[in-house]
C-alpha positions in Angstrom: 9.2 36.9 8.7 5.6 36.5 9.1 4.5 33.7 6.1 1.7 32.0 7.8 -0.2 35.0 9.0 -3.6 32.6 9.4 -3.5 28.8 9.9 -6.6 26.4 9.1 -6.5 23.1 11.2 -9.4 20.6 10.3 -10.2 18.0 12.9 -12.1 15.1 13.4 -11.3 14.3 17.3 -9.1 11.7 16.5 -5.7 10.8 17.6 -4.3 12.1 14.1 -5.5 15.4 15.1 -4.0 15.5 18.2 -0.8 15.4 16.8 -1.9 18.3 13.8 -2.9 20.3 16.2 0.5 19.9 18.5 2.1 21.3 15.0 -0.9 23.7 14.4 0.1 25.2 18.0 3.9 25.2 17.4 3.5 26.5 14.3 1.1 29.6 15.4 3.3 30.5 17.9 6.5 30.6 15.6 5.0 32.8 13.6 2.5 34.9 15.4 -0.2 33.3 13.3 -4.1 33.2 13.9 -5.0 29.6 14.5 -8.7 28.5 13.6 -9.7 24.9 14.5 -12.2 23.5 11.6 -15.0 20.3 11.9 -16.5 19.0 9.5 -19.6 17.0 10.4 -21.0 14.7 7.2 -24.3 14.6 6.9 -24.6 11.7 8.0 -28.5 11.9 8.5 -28.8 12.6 4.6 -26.2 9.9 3.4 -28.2 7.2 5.1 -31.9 8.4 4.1 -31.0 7.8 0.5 -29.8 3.9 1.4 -32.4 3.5 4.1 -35.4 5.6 4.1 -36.3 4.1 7.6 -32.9 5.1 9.4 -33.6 6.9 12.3 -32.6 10.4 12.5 -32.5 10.8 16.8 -29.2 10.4 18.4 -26.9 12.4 16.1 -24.6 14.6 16.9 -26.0 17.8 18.0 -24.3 20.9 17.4 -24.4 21.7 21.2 -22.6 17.9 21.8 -20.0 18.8 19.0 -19.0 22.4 20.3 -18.5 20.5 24.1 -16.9 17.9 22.4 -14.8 20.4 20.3 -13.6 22.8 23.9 -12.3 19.6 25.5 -10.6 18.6 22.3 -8.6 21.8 21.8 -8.1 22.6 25.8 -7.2 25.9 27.4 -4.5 27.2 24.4 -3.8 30.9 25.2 -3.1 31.5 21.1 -5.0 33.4 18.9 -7.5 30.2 18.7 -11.2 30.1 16.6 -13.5 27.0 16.3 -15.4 26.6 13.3 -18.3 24.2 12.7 -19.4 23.4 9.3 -21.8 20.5 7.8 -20.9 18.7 4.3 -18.3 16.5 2.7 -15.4 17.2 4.8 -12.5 18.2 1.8 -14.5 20.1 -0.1 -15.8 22.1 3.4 -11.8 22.4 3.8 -11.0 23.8 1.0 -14.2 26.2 0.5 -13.3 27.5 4.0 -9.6 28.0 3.2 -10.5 30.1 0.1 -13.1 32.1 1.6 -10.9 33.4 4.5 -7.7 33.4 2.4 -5.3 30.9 4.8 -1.8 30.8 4.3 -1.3 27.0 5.1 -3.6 23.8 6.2 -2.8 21.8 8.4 -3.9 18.0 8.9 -3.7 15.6 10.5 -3.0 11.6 8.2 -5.4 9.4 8.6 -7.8 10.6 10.7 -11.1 9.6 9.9 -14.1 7.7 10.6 -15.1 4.1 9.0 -18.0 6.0 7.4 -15.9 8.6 6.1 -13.7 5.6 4.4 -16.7 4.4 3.1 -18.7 7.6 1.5 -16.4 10.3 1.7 -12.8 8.8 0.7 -9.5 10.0 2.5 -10.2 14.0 3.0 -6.6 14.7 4.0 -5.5 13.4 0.7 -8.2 15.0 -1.7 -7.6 18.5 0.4 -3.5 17.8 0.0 -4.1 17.1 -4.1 -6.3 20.1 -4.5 -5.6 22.8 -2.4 -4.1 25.6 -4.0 -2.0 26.4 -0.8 0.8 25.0 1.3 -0.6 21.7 3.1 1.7 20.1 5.9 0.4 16.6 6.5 0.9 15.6 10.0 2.4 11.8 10.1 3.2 10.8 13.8 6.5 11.0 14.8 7.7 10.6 18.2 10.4 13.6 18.9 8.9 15.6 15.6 8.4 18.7 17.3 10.9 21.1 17.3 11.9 21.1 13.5 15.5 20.5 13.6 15.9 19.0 9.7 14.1 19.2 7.3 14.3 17.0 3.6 13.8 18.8 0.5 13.9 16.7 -2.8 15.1 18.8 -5.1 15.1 17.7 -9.2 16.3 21.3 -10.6 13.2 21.3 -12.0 11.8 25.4 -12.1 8.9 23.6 -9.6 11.5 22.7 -6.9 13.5 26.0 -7.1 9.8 27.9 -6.5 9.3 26.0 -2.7 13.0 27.1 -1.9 12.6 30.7 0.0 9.2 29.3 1.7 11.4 26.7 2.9 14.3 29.0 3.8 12.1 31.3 5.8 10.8 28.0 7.9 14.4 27.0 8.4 15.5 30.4 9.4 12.1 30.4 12.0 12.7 27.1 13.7 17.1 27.0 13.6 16.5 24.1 11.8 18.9 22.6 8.9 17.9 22.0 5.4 19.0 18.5 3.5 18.4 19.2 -0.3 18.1 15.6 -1.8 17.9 14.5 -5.3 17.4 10.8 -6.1 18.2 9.0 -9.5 16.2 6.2 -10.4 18.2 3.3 -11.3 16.8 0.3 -12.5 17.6 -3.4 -11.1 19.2 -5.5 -12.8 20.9 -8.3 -12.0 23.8 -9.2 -15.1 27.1 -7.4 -14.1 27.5 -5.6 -17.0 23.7 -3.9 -17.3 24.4 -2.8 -13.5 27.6 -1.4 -14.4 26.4 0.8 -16.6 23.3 2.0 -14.3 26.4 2.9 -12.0 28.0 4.7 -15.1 25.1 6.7 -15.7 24.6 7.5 -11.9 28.3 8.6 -11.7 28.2 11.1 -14.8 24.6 12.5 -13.4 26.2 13.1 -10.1 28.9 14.6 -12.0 27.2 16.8 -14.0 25.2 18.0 -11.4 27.7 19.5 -9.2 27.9 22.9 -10.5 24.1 23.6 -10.8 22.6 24.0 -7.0 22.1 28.0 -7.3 20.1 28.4 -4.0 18.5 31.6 -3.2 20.8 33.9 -1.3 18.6 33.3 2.1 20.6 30.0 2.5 23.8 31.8 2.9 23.0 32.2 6.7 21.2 28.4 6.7 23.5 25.1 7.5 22.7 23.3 4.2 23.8 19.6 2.8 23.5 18.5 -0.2 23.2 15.2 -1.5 22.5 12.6 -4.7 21.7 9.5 -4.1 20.7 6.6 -6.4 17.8 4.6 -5.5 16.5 0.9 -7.6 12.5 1.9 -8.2 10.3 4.6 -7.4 11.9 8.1 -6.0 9.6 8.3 -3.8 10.6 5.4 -1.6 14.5 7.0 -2.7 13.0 9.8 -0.6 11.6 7.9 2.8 14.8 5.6 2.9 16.9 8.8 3.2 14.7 10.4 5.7 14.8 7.8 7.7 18.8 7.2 7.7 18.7 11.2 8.5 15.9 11.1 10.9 14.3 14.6 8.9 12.0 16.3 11.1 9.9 17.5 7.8 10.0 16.6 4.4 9.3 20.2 2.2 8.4 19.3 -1.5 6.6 20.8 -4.3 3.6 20.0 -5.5 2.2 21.3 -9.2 -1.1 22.6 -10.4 -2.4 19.6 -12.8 -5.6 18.2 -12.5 -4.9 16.5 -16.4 -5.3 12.7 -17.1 -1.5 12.2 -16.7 -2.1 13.1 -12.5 -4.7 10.9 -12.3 -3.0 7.5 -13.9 0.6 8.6 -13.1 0.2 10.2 -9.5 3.1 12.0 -8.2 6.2 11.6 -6.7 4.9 14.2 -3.5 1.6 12.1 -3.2 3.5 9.2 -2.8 5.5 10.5 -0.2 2.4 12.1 1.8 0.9 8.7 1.8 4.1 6.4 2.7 6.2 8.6 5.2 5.9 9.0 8.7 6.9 11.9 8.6 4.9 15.6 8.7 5.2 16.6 4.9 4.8 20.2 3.5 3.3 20.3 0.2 3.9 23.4 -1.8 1.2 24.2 -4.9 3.4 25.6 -7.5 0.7 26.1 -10.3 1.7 25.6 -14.2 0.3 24.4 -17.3 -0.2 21.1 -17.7 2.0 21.6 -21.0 4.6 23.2 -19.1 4.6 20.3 -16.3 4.4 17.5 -18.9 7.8 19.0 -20.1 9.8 19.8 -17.4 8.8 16.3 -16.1 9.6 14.9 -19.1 13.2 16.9 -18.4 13.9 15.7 -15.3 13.6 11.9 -16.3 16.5 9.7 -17.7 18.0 10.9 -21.1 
């Protein structure tokens, strides 16, 4: 099953992207996928006008320097490889690029930028992650990552989780990999006997309840699947890294939904947390609702 048919790697010539493009290559040849390589050079000369109007513009990066600097980045890859060069802020050059040739997945690298880009432009692999309205896989190093043998998918029954799961089927089924669906209840810590008892309780009767309700899509018939609750004291999201690091997952698949609202911005989410505290590659899904909707079936999948 061809699902990535074109794949977008941004670089920045760092170490980060090094190890995006190791998964950008393994990736394109799995699937038989176009790769195109994508820098984004700020303007570096215009950012520092407006501050200094004396700043010297000589010495920058030509685009001559960049295009040698970008063939002895990428090497001598056989693939189906292009190298793009674009000027601007670096996410929204992303994801302009994306949409205009209609990519099927990005793929970055964490963490790779420049002091200035800190500075002026913010962290590009997390503003392309929360707004892109494809499939992201953030590339986190991990020694031994490549091939994909597990991969993590937090799963909270929610219709948002049950959208990423024949995407995720069709990457198991790709790279013989096996699939760990994982769902974490947040439990809260405290420390008299009795209040922890009940926590326990509760825990119990939620893993109870929940044992008739994984309906999977029939594609994981034919995929070696575990499934698993697991209690966690605080956020899910670091529920999520301790059990991928007890199970040493290879990718952590999770959904991510459409909201741009006020509730986002001052609440986050549980996927953006993960992105930005595993080291782990993580594929983010965009499953796109109402805000409405989402505000509901959150509400849903939170303690009763």
């Amino acid at each position: 099953m061809k699902i990535f048919k074109k794949i977008l790697c941004p670089v920045d010539f760092s170490k980060a992207s090094l190890h995006a493009l190791a998964y950008a290559r393994a990736f394109a040849e799995m699937f038989d996928s176009e790769l195109v390589l994508l820098h984004v050079s700020p303007n570096i000369t215009e950012a520092y006008s407006a501050l200094l109007p004396d700043f010297p513009t000589q010495g920058l990066h030509k685009e001559e320097d960049l295009a040698e600097q970008f063939n002895e980045f990428a090497d001598d890859w056989s693939g189906k490889l292009r190298k793009v060069i674009r000027a601007g802020t670096p996410y929204i050059e992303i994801l302009e690029y994306a949409k205009e040739q209609d990519f099927d997945l990005i793929l970055i690298g964490a963490k790779g930028h420049t002091n200035f880009e800190r500075l002026f432009m913010g962290a590009t692999g997390e503003k392309v992650t929360r707004f892109a309205d494809r499939p992201v896989l953030t590339v986190h190093e991990k020694p031994g990552g490549l091939p994909i043998r597990r991969i993590l998918v937090p799963i909270d029954f929610s219709p948002l989780a049950y959208a990423i799961l024949p995407l995720v089927a069709a990457l198991a089924k790709a790279f013989d990999a096996e699939i760990d669906l994982l769902h974490i209840v947040e439990m809260g810590d405290h420390s008299q006997s009795e209040a922890q008892a009940r926590e326990y309780e509760y825990f119990e009767n939620v893993k109870e309840a929940l044992a008739g309700q994984w309906e999977l899509p029939d594609e994981f018939n034919r995929i070696k699947t575990h499934k698993f609750v697991r209690h966690h004291i605080g956020s899910a999201g670091y529920g999520i890294l301790s059990f991928a690091q007890d199970w040493d997952a290879d990718l952590i698949a999770m959904a991510s939904h459409g909201r741009t609202g006020l509730s986002k911005v001052l609440l986050g989410s549980v996927t953006e947390k993960v992105i930005r505290i595993a080291p782990y590659p993580v594929l983010s899904i965009r499953v796109k609702t109402s805000d409405k909707k989402a505000e509901g079936e959150d509400a849903q999948t939170k303690r009763r």
